[in-house]
C-alpha positions as a Python dict, from the first residue, in 0.01 Angstrom:
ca = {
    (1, 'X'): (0, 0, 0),
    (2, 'X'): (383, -108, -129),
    (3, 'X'): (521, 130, -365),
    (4, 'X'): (588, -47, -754),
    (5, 'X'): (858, 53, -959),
    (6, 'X'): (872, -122, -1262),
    (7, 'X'): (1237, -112, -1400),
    (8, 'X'): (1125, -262, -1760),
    (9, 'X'): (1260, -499, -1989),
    (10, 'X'): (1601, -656, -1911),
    (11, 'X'): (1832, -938, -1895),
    (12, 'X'): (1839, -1046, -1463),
    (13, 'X'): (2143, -1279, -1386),
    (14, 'X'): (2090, -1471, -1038),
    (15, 'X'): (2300, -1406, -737),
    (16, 'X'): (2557, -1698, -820),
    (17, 'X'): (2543, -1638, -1192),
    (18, 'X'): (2429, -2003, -1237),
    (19, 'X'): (2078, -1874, -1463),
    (20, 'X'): (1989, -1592, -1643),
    (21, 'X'): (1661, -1472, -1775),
    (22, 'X'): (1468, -1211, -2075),
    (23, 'X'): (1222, -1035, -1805),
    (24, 'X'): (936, -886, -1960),
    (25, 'X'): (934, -675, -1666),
    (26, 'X'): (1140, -636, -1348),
    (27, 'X'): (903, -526, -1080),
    (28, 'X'): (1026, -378, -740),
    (29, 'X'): (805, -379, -436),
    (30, 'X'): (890, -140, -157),
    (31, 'X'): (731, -52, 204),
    (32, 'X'): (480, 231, 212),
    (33, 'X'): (465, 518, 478),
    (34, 'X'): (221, 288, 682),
    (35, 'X'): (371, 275, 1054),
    (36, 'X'): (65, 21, 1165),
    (37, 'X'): (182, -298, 1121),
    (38, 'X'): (-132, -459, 1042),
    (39, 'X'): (-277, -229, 823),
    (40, 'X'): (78, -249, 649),
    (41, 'X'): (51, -593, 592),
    (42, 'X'): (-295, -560, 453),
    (43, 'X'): (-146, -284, 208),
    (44, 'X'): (84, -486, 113),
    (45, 'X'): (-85, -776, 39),
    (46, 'X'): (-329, -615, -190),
    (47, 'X'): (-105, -454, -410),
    (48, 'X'): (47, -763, -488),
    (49, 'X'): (-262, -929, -530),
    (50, 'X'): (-347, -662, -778),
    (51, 'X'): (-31, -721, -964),
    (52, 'X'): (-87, -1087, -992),
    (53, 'X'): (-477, -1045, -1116),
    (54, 'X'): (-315, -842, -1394),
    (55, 'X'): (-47, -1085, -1484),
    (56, 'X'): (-329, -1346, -1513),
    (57, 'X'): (-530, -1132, -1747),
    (58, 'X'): (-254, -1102, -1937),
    (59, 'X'): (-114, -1476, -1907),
    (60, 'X'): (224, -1313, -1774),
    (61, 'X'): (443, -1552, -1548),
    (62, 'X'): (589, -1392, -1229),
    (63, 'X'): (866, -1492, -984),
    (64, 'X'): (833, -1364, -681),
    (65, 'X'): (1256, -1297, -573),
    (66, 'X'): (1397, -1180, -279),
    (67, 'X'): (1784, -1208, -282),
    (68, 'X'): (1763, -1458, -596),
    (69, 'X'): (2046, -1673, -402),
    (70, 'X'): (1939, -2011, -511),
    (71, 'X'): (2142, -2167, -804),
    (72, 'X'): (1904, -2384, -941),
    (73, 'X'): (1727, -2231, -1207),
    (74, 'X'): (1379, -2216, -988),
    (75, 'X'): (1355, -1889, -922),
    (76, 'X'): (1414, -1728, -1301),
    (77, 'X'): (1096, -1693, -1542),
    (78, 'X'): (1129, -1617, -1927),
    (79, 'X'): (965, -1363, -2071),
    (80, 'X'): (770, -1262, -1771),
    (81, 'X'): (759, -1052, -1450),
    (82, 'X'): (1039, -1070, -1161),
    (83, 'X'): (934, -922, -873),
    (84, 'X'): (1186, -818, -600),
    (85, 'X'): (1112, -815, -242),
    (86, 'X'): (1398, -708, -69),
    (87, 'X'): (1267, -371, 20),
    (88, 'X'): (1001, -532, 183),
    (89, 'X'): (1208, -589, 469),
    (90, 'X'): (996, -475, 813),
    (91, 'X'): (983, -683, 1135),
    (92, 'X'): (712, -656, 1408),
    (93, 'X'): (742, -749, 1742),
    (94, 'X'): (385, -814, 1882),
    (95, 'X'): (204, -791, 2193),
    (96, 'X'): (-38, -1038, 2487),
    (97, 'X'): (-328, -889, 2342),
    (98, 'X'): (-271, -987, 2012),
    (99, 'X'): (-280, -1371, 2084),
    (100, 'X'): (-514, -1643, 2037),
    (101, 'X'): (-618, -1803, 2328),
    (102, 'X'): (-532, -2136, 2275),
    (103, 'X'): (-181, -1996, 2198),
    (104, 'X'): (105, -2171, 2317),
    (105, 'X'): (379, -1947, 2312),
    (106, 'X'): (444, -1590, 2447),
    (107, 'X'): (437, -1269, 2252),
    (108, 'X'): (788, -1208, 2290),
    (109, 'X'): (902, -1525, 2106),
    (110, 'X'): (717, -1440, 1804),
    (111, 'X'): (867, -1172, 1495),
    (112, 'X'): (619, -1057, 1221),
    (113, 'X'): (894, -1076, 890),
    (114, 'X'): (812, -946, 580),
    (115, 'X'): (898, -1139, 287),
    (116, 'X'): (1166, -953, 145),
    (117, 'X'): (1368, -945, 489),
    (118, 'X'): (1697, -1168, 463),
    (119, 'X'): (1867, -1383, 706),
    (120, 'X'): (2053, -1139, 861),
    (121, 'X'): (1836, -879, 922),
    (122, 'X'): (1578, -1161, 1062),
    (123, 'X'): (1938, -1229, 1324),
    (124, 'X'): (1920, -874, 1381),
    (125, 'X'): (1545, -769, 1465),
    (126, 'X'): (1577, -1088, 1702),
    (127, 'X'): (1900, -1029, 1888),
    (128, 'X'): (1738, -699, 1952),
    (129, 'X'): (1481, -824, 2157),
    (130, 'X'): (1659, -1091, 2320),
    (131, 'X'): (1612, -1390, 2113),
    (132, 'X'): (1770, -1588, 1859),
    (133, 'X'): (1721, -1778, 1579),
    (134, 'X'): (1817, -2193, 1639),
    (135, 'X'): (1942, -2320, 1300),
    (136, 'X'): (1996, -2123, 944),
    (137, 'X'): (2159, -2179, 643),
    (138, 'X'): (2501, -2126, 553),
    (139, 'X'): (2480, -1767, 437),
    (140, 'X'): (2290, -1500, 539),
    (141, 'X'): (2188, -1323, 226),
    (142, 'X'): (1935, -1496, 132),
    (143, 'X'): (1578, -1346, 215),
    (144, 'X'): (1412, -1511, 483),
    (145, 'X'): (1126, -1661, 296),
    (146, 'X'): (1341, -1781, 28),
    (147, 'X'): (1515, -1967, 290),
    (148, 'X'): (1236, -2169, 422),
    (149, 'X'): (1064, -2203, 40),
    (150, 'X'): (1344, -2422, -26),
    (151, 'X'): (1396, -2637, 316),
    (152, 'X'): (1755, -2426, 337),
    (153, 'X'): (1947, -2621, 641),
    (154, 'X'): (2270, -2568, 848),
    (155, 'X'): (2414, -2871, 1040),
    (156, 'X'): (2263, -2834, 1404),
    (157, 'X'): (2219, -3155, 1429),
    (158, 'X'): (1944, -3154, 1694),
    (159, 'X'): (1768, -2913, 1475),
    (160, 'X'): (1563, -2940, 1157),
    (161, 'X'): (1560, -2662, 885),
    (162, 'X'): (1522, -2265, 872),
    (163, 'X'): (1163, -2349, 773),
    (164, 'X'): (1087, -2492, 1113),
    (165, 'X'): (1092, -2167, 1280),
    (166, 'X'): (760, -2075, 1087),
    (167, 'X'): (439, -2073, 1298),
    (168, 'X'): (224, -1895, 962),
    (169, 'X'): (255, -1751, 628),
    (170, 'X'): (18, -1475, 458),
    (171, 'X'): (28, -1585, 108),
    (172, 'X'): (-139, -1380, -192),
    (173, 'X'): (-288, -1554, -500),
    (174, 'X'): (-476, -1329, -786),
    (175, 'X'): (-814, -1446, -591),
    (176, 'X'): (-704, -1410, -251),
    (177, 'X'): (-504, -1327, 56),
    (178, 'X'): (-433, -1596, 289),
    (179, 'X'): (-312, -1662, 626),
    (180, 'X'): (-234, -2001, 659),
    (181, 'X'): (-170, -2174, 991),
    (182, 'X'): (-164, -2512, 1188),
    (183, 'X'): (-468, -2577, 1331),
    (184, 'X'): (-344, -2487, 1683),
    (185, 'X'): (-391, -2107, 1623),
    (186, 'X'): (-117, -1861, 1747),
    (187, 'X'): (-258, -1511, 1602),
    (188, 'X'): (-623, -1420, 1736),
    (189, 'X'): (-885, -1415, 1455),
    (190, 'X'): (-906, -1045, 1484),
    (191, 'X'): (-536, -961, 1427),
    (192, 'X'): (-548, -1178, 1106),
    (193, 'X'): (-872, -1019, 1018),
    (194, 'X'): (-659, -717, 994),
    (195, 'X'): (-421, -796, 789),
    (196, 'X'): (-695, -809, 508),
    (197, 'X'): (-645, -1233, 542),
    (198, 'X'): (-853, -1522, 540),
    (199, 'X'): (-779, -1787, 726),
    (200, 'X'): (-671, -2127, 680),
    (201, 'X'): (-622, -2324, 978),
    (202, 'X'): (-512, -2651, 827),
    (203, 'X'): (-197, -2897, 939),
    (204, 'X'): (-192, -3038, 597),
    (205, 'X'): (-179, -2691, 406),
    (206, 'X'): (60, -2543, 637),
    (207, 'X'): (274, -2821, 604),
    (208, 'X'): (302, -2745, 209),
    (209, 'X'): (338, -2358, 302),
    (210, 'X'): (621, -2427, 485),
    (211, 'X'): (805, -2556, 216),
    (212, 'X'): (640, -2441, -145),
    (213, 'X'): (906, -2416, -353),
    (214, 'X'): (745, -2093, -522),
    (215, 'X'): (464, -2285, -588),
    (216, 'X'): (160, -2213, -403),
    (217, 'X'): (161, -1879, -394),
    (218, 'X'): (317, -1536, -338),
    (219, 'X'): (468, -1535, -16),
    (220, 'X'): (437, -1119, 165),
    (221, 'X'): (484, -1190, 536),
    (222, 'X'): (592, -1556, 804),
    (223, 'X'): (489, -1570, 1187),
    (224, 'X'): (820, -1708, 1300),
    (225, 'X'): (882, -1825, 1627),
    (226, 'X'): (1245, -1729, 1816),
    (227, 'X'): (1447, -1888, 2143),
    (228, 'X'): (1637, -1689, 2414),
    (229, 'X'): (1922, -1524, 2290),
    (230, 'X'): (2222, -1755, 2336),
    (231, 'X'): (2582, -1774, 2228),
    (232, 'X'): (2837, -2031, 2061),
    (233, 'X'): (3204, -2111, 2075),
    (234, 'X'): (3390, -2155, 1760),
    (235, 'X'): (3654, -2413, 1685),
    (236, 'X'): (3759, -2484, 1357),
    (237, 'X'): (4117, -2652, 1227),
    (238, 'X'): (4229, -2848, 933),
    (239, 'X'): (4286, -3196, 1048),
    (240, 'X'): (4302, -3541, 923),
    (241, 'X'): (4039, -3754, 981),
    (242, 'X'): (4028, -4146, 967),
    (243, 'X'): (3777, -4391, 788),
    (244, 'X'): (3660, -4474, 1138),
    (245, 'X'): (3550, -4129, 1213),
    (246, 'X'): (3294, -4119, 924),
    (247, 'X'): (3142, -4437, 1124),
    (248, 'X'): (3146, -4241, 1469),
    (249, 'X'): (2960, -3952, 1285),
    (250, 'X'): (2705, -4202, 1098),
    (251, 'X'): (2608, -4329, 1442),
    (252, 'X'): (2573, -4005, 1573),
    (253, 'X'): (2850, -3999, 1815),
    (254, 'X'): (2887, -3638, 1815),
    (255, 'X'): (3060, -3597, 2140),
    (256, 'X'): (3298, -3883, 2033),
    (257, 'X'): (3415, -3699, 1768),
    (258, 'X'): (3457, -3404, 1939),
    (259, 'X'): (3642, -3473, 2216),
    (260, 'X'): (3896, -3625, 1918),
    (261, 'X'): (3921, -3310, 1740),
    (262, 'X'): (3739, -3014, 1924),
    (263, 'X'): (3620, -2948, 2269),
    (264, 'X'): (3502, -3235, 2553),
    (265, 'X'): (3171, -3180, 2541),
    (266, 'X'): (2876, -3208, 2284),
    (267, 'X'): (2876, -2999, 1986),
    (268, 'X'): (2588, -2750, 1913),
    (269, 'X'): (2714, -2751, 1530),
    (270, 'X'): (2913, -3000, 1349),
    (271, 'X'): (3078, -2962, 988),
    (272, 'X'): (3346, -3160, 768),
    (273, 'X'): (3502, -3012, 459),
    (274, 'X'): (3671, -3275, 225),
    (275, 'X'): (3887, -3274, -44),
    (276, 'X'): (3783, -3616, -226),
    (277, 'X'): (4051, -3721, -369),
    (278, 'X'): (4235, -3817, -79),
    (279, 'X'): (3943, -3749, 210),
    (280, 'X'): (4193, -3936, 478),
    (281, 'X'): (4571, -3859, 366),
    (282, 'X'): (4485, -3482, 325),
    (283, 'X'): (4334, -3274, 592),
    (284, 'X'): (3987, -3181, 593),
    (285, 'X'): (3842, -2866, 749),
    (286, 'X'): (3642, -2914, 1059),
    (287, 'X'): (3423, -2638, 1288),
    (288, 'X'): (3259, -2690, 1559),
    (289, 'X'): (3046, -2521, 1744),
    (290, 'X'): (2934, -2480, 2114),
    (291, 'X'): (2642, -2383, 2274),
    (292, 'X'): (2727, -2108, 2545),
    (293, 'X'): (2468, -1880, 2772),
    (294, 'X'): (2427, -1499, 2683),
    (295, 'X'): (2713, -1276, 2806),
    (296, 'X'): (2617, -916, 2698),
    (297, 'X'): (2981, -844, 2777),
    (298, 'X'): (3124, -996, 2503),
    (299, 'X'): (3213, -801, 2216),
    (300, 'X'): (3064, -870, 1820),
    (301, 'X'): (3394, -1073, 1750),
    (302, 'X'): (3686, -922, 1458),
    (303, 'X'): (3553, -1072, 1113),
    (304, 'X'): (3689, -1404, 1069),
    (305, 'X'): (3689, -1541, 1396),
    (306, 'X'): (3338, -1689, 1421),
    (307, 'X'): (3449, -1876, 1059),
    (308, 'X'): (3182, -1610, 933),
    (309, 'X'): (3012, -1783, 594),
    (310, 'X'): (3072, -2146, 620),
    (311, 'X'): (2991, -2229, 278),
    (312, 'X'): (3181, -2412, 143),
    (313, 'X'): (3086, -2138, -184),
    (314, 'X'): (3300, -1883, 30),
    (315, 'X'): (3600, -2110, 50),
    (316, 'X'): (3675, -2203, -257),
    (317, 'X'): (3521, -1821, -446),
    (318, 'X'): (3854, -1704, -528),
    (319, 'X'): (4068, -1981, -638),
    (320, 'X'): (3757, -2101, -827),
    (321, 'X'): (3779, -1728, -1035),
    (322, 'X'): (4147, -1817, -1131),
    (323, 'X'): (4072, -2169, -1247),
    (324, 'X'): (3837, -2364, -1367),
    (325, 'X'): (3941, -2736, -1292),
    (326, 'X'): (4053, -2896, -965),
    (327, 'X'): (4245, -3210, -876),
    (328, 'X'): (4422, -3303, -546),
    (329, 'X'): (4691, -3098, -438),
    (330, 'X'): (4536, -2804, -636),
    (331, 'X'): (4168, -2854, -470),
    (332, 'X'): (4367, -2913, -114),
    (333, 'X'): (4520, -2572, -168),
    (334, 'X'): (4294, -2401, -246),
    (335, 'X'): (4095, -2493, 62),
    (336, 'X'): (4376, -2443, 293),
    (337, 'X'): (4440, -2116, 157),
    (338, 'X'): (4049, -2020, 199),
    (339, 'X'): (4027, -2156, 572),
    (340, 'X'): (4343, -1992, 680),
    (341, 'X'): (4259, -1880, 1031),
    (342, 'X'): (4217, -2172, 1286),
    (343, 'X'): (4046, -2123, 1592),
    (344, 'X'): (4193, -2425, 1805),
    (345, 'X'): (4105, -2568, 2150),
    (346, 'X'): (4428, -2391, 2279),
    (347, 'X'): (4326, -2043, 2111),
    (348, 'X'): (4156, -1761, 2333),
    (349, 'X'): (3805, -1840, 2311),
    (350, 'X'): (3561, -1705, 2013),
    (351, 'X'): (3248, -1634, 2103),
    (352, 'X'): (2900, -1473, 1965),
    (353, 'X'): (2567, -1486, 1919),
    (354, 'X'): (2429, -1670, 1637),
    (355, 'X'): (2356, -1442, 1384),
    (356, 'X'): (2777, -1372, 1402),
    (357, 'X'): (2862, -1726, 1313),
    (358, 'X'): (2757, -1628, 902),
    (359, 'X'): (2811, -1333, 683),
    (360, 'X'): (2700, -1290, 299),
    (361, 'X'): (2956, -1452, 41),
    (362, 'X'): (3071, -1237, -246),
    (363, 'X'): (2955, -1457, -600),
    (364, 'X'): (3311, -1401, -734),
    (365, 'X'): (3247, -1680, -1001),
    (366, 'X'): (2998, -1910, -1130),
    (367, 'X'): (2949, -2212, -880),
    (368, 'X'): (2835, -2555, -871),
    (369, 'X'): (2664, -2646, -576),
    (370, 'X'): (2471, -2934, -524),
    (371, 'X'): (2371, -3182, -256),
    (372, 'X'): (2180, -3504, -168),
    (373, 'X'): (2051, -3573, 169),
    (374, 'X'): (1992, -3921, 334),
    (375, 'X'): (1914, -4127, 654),
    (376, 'X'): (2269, -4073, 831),
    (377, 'X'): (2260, -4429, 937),
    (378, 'X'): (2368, -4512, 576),
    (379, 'X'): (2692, -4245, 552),
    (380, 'X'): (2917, -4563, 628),
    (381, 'X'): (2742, -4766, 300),
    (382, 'X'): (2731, -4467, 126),
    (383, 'X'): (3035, -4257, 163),
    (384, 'X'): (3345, -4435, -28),
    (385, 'X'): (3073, -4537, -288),
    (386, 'X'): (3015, -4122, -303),
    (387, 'X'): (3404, -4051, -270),
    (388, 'X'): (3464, -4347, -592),
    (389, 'X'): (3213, -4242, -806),
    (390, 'X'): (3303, -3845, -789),
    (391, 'X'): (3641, -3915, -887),
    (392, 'X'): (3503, -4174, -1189),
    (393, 'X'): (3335, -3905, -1322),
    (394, 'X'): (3597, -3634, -1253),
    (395, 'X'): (3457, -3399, -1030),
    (396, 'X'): (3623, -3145, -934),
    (397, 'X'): (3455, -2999, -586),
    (398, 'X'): (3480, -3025, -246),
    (399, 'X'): (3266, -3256, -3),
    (400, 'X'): (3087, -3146, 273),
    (401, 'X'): (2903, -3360, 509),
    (402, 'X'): (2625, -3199, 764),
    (403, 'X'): (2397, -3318, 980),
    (404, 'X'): (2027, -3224, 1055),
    (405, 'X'): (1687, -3349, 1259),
    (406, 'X'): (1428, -3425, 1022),
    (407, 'X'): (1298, -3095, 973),
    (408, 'X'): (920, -3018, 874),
    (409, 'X'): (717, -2958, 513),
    (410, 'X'): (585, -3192, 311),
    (411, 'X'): (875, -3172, 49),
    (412, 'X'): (1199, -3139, 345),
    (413, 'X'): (1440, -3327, 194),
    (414, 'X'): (1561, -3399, 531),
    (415, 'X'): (1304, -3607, 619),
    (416, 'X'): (1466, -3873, 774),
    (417, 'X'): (1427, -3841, 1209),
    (418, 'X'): (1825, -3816, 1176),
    (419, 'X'): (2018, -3680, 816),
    (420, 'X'): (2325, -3653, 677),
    (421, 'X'): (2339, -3340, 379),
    (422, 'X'): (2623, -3390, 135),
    (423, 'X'): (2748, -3086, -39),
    (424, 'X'): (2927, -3056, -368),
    (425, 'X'): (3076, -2711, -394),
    (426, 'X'): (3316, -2613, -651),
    (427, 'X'): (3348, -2442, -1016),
    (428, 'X'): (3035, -2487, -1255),
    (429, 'X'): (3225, -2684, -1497),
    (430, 'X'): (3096, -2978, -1657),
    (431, 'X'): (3330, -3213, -1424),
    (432, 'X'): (3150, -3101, -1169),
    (433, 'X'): (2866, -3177, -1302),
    (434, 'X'): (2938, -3519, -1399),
    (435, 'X'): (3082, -3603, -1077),
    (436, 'X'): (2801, -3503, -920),
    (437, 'X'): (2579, -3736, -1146),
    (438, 'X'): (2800, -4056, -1088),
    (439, 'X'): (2736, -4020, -724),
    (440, 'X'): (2350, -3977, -809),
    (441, 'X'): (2359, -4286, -999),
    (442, 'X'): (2606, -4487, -745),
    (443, 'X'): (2337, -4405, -469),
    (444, 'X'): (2051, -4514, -708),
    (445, 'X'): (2245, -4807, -824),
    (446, 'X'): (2268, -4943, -471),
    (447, 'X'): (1907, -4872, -330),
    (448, 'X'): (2021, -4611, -122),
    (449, 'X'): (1738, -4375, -75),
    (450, 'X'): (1803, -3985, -112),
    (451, 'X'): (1669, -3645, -183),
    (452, 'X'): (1827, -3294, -323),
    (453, 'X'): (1742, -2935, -235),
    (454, 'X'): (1546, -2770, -414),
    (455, 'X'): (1753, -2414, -480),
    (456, 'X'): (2070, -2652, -542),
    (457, 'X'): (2147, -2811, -922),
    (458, 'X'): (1924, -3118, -875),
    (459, 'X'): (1893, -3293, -1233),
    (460, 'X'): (1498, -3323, -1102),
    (461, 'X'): (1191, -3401, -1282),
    (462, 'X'): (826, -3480, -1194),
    (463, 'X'): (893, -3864, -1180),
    (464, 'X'): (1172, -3845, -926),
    (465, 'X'): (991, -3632, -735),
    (466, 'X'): (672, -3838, -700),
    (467, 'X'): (925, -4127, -637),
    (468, 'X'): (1107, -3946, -351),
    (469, 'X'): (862, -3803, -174),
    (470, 'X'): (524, -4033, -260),
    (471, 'X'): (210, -3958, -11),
    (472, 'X'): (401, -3636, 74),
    (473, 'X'): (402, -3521, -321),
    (474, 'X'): (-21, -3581, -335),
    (475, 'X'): (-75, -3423, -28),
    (476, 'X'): (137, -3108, -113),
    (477, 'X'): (-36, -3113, -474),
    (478, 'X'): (-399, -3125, -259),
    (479, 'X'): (-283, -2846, -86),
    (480, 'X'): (-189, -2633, -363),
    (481, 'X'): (-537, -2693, -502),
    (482, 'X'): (-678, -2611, -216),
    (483, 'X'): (-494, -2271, -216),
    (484, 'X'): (-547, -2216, -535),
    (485, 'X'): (-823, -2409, -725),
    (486, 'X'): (-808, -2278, -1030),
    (487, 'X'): (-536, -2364, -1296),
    (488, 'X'): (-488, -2010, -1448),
    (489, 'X'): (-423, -1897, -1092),
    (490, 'X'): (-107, -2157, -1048),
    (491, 'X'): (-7, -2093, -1405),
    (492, 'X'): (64, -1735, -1314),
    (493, 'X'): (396, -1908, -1119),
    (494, 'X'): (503, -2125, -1376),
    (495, 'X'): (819, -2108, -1482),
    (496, 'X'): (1051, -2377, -1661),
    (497, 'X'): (1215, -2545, -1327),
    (498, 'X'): (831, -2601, -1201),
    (499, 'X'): (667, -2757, -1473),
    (500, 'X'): (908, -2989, -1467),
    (501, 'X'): (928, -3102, -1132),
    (502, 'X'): (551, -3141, -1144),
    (503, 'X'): (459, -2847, -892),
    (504, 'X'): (275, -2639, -1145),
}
């Protein structure tokens, strides 16, 4: 069984201080004495199944958190129960014996992760072993599952999201305790058995799973799959760029660009960091990075010199806590002075594993940070219509353009077969804000099709999200029913954000 503290009534403030919540209750989960994994798992699943069956009798609303990292308001809950994860943190390698038959993987790919683990300790538990994650976000903070409930991306461009690492999820419900799967199995019936689950082996349903927004369920543990360890090269410089290049990168020509501006060979990673207003007279901040084979010779590299945190949040943290409103030379500054040390094609090489190329951002001040996500084929229509109507409604952020496979989950925003994510990153000021809704009403204006993440600002509601997402939406709203069939049972993970997107 987990151990449950309950730390009582309070006021809980999210990770980037964007929302803030009156908690009935703020519940912490933590790992038991168990040392069998499965039985663990089982112990763990129960005890929150208990909790939730108690919250339902009492029509109490709970958030399951792990690092609360998102800034959309989606994972706060007033007047109800926040319960933390973090300390739920265990990984499990597993063994032959304990696959199904018509697996197609081997054991040693495949990490058991509790819920509560984050990013980094998921990096961690795999480099261990040998392996590697292939894509993540641009953090590593955030708990795993957190990660993948919101479709959190990176820019490997021949990648899809964090989610698409998943191979099953044991989800809890005050009725039951699930493990749901594709229908190609991976875990033998008799190692679910034990982890007190039943099984769902269902394309559809996992498909939702993948990416439920907090929203079918409460998530305890993910069968994630791993690569071979591996290792990437790190360039990044400030450079000017030229209108041309954004046409290169909507075509995909990766390498093109690269050879301009980086190394002579494809890129692994690609990212462009943009002050908007002047994206080609001032220099924007480009990284790069390059796939490289597994050299257990090289050190862990000084802090810095893999770029570690490429958020754009981390960038601009400090000047943002000094001011609160940006314009050229000010914004330009501020991002030189944030990305000061260059790792050029002339410089010794930098090189480590991937879970060295992030590190956690401190939340020095309250950020905006939001994004929309489209078919890169349209970056060339789309981007000086994006870069115009920021500065008509006097943003104040930088730009940041990624790149992404379409990824998989019924509701990935990057669902395109090839994406371009825009960030907005900057001060959470209202210029910010309004810049950010001239460019959603520029794109909407001009029929060019989009979506926003889900732990980002979004200005969302059920309509736009039936709109962007269509068959997907019903057959993620199926799912949850299927999951959970009974209304009271979802309504114990309402909270404000949900009803109004429609997923509760």
């Amino acid at each position: 069984m987990a151990r449950v503290v309950k730390l009582g009534q309070q006021v809980w403030t999210n990770y980037h201080q964007t929302a803030e919540c009156n908690l009935k209750d703020r519940i912490e989960l933590a790992n038991g004495d168990e040392k069998n994994g499965r039985a663990h798992l089982k112990g763990v699943a129960e005890t929150v199944r208990e909790l939730l069956r108690e919250a339902k009798q009492y029509q109490i609303p709970v958030r399951p958190i792990g690092a609360g990292w998102s800034p959309s308001p989606i994972n706060v809950v007033e007047d109800g129960w926040l319960v933390e994860t973090l300390r739920l943190n265990r990984t499990y390698k597993l063994s032959a014996k304990d696959l199904h038959e018509d697996c197609d993987v081997g054991a040693e790919a495949l990490l058991l992760v509790q819920a509560g683990a984050t990013v980094d300790e998921v990096y961690e538990s795999a480099e261990e072993l040998g392996r590697s994650l292939r894509t993540g976000g641009a953090s590593n903070g955030q708990s795993f599952a957190g990660a993948c409930a919101t479709g959190t991306h990176g820019s490997v461009w021949r990648e899809g999201g964090i989610q698409d690492h998943v191979r099953a999820v044991q989800l809890v419900t005050p009725e039951r305790i699930l493990w749901i799967a594709p229908r190609k199995a991976v875990l033998s019936d008799a190692f679910v058995a034990q982890t007190g689950s039943e099984i769902i082996r269902n394309d559809r349903i996992f498909a939702a799973a993948q990416i439920h927004v907090g929203a079918m369920g409460f998530v305890t543990a993910m069968l994630i799959e791993t690569d071979p360890v591996f290792m990437v090269q790190n360039i990044q410089k400030a450079a000017k760029i030229k209108r041309e290049h954004i046409d290169w990168l909507c075509r995909g020509e990766f390498k093109k660009f690269s050879c301009e501006f980086g190394l002579h060979e494809e890129p692994y990673f690609q990212q462009l960091i943009m002050n908007p207003f002047d994206p080609f007279d001032k220099k924007s901040l480009l990284r790069f990075l390059y796939k490289r084979p597994f050299d257990a010779s090289i050190p862990p590299p000084p802090p810095g010199d893999m770029g570690a945190g490429y958020d754009a949040l981390t960038l601009l943290g400090k000047a943002m806590a000094e001011s609160d409103w940006f314009k050229g030379e000010i914004l330009q500054l501020a991002m030189e002075q944030a990305y000061p040390k260059n790792r050029d094609v002339d410089d010794p090489p930098a090189i480590a594993t991937w879970g060295h190329t992030t590190e956690e951002h401190a939340p020095i001040a309250s950020l905006f940070n939001g994004s929309v996500t489209m078919d890169r084929s349209k970056l060339s229509e789309a981007f000086d219509l994006i870069i115009d109507s920021f500065r008509r409604g006097g943003g104040g952020t930088v730009v940041t353009l990624r790149f992404v496979r379409q990824a998989q989950g019924l509701l990935v925003p990057a669902h395109w077969p090839d994406n371009v994510v825009i960030d907005f990153d900057g001060p959470n000021v209202e210029s910010s804000h309004q810049g950010y809704k001239k460019v959603v009403e520029a794109l909407d204006d001009a029929g060019i099709a989009f979506t926003r993440h889900w732990g980002k600002t979004n200005n969302l509601d059920e309509r736009r999200v039936k709109r962007d997402y269509e068959q997907n939406f019903a057959n993620w709203k199926w799912a949850q029913a299927q999951v959970m069939p009974d209304a009271a049972d979802r309504r114990v993970f309402a909270n404000d954000e949900l009803v109004k997107l429609g997923l509760i």
